[in-house]
C-alpha positions in Angstrom: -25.0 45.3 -66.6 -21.6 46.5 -67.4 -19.7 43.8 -69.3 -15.4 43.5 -69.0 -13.8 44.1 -71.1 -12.4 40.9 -72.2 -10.3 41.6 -75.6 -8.2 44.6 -72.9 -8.0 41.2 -70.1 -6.7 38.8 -72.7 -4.1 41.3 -74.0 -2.7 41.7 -70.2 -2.6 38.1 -69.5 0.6 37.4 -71.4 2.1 40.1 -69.9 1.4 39.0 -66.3 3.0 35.0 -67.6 6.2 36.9 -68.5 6.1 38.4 -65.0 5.8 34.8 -63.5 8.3 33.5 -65.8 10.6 36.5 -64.4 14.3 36.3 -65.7 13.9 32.1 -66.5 14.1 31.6 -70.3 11.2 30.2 -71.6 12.7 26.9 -71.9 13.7 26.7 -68.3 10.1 27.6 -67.4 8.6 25.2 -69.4 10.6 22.6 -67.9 9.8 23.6 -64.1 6.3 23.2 -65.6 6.4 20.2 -67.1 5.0 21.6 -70.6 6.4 22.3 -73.9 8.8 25.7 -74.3 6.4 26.2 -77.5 3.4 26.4 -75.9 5.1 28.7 -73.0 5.7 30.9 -76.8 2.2 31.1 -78.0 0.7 31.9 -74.7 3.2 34.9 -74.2 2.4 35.8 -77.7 -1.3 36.1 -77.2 -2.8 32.6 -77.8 -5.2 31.9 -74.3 -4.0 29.1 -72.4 -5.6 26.1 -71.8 -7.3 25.0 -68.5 -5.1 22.4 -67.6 -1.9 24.9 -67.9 -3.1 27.5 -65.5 -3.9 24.9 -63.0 -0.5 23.3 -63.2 1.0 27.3 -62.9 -1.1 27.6 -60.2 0.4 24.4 -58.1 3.2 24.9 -59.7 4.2 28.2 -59.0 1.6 29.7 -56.7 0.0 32.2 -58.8 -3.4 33.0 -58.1 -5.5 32.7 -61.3 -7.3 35.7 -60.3 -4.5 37.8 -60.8 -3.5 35.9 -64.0 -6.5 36.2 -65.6 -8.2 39.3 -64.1 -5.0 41.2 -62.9 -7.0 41.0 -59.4 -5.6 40.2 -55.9 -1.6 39.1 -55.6 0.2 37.5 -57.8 0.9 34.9 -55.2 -1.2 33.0 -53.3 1.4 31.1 -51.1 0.0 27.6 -51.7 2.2 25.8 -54.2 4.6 22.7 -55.0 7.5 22.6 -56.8 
């Protein structure tokens, strides 16, 4: 069985929040998500987010958390609420 590898996945996955976050500042993100500008900080700066986060970007912003996570698939999945 070949295993991922995981430390390569969780290097990308701050570069693909950036991606979502596009040209918002952090602090504008983190207000259309409803969370705190520092946390939007440590999860672009490597710490992994929790759960509950990349469900609310999911919903929030319609990224699949395939893509997020794996870099699989789209970025969007078209199903979200603002």
């Amino acid at each position: 069985m070949v295993r991922p590898n995981v430390e390569k996945m969780k290097k990308q996955l701050p570069v693909r929040l950036a991606r979502v976050r596009g040209v918002r500042s952090q602090r504008r993100f983190a207000r259309d998500l409803g969370v705190f500008q520092q946390n939007i900080n440590r999860y672009e700066a490597g710490t992994t987010p929790h759960t509950d986060f990349l469900m609310t970007l999911g919903m929030k912003e319609g990224v699949s958390i395939d893509w997020l996570l794996f870099g699989k698939g789209r970025m969007k999945n078209g199903h979200h609420r603002r």
